[in-house]
N, C-alpha and C positions, 0 to 999 in steps of 0.2 A: 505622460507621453515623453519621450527622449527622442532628440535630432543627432545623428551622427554624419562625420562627414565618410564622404564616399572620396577614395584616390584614385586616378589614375598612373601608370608609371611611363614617363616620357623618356627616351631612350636619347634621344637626341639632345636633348637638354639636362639629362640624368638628374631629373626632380622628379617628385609627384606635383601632379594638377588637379585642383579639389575637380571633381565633376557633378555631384549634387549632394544633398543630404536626403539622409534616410529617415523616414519618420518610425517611429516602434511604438505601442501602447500594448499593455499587461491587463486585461481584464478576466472576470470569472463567471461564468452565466451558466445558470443551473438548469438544463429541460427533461424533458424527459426522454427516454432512449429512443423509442419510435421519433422523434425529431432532432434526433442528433444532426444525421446523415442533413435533412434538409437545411438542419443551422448551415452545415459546412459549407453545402450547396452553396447560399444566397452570401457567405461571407468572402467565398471563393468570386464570384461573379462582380464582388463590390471592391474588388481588389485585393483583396489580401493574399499576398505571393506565400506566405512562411507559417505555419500554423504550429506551432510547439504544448506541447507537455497536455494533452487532452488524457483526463483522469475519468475514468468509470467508477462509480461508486451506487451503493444503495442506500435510501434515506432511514432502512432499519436495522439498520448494520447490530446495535447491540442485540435488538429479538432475535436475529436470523443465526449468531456468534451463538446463543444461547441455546437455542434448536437444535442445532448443530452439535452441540455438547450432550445433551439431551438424545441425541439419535446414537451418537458414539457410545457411552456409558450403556445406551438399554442393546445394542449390537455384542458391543467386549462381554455384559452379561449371558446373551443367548447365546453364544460361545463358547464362552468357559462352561455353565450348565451344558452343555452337549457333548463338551469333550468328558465331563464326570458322569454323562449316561453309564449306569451298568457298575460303576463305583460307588464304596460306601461313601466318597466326599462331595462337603458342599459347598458351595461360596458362601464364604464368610464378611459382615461388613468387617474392612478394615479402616484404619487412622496412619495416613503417613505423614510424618514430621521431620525436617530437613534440618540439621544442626548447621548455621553458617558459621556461628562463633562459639567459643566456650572457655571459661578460665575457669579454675578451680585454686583453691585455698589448701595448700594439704600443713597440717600441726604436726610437728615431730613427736613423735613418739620418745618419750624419758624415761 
């Protein structure tokens, strides 16, 4: 939890006047989507004016990343086969390799 203070600006006296402190607290609570909305509900109602950074996630984020990749590859497949209908060519597996770096040594020639 952190306290700050809260100013106001007096014109009359050309200072600020603390007027209260703000309390703030940082937590993380995990539920499920169907009780989002009611968390907010009941946090709203218990006072909390500012609600910041609410993150959506899924708890199988690598299976679902992986599926995903799996749907893509068998789709760019039934594709590219479709577009070679009626052609003598086929898809081929390939191997791609990305060169980041590379020094080579060359001997002179005598």
């Amino acid at each position: 939890m952190s306290l700050s203070p809260v100013y106001s600006w007096d014109p009359r006296k050309g200072k600020q006047t603390l007027e209260v402190y703000r309390a703030s607290a940082s937590f993380s609570i995990k539920v499920e989507l169907l009780n989002a909305g009611k968390l907010l509900t009941i946090t709203n109602r218990n006072g909390a004016t500012d609600i910041q950074g609410i993150i959506f996630d899924v708890s199988n984020k690598d299976e679902l990343k992986l599926k995903a990749i799996e749907d893509v590859m068998k789709d760019a497949r039934a594709k590219g086969e479709a577009a070679l209908i009626g052609t003598k060519s086929s898809i081929l597996p390939t191997i791609s390799a990305f060169v980041l770096a590379m020094s080579m040594l060359i001997k002179p020639c005598l």
